[in-house]
N, C-alpha and C positions, 0 to 999 in steps of 0.2 A: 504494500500500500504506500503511495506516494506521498511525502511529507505536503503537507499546502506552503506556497509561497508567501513572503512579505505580505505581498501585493494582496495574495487571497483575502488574508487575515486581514488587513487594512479595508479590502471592500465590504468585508463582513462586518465590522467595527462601523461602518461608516450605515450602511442598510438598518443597523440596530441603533443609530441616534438620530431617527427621525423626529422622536422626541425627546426635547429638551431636556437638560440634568436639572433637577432638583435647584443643587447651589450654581447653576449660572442665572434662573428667574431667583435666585431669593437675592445673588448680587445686583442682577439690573433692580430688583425692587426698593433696595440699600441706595443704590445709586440714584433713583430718582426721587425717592423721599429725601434724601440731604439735597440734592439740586434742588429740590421746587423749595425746600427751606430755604437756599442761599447759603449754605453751611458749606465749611471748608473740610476737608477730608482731616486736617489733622487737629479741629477741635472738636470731632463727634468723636476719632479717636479718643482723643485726651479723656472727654466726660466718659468713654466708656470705658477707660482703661486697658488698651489695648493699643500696639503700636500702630503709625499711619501707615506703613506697609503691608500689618497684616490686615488693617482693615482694605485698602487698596485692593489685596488677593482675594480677600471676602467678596468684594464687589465686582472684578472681574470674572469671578466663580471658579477659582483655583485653588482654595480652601475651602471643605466644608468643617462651618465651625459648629462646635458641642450647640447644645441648647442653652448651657450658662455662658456660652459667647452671645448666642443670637437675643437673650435676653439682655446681657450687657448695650449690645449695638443697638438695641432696638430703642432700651430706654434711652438713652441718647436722645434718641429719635422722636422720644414720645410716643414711641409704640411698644403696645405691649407682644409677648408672643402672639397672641390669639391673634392679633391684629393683622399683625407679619406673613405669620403661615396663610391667614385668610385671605389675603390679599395675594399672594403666591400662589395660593389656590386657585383663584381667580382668575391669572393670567393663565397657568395651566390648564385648564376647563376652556379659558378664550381661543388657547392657539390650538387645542384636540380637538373642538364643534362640540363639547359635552357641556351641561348645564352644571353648575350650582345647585346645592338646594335652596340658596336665596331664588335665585334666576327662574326656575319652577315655580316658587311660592306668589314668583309676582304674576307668571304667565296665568296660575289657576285663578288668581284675584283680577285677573284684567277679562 
């Protein structure tokens, strides 16, 4: 049996990230919540305790951080977990065609 190529492996990797990771929607959602604040990357760091690089990697999505990071970063932010993930949810469910169950609650009430 023939070993699979680079290449195979690579096209196989690539057919299985059709959807998004996890921590690259929870870093764009990191990143747009401090933008639309006007917040500088390294005083959400500071308030959250954590360096401005590793928050940097957090938001590019090259770290995923514990739950006691994402709550750290989050208050920062003035988000709470519940907030974070639901909102992450959110984009997740946007870019698959799938609903929320807010998104359902409002479709039966309309």
């Amino acid at each position: 049996m023939p070993f699979p190529s680079p290449d195979d492996a690579r096209a196989r990797r690539g057919a299985r990230r059709s959807e998004p990771l996890w921590r690259q929607l929870l870093g764009e959602q990191l990143r747009s919540e401090r933008v639309a604040r006007a917040e500088r990357l390294t005083d959400v760091a500071r308030r959250a305790g954590v360096s401005p690089q590793y928050l940097s990697e957090v938001e590019r999505g090259r770290k995923e951080p514990s739950s006691e990071m994402l709550a750290a970063i989050g208050g920062a932010l003035d988000l709470t977990l519940l907030d974070l993930t639901s909102r992450v949810r959110d984009r997740l469910a946007a870019g698959s065609g799938t609903s929320t169950p807010r998104q359902v609650e409002l479709r039966l009430a309309a």
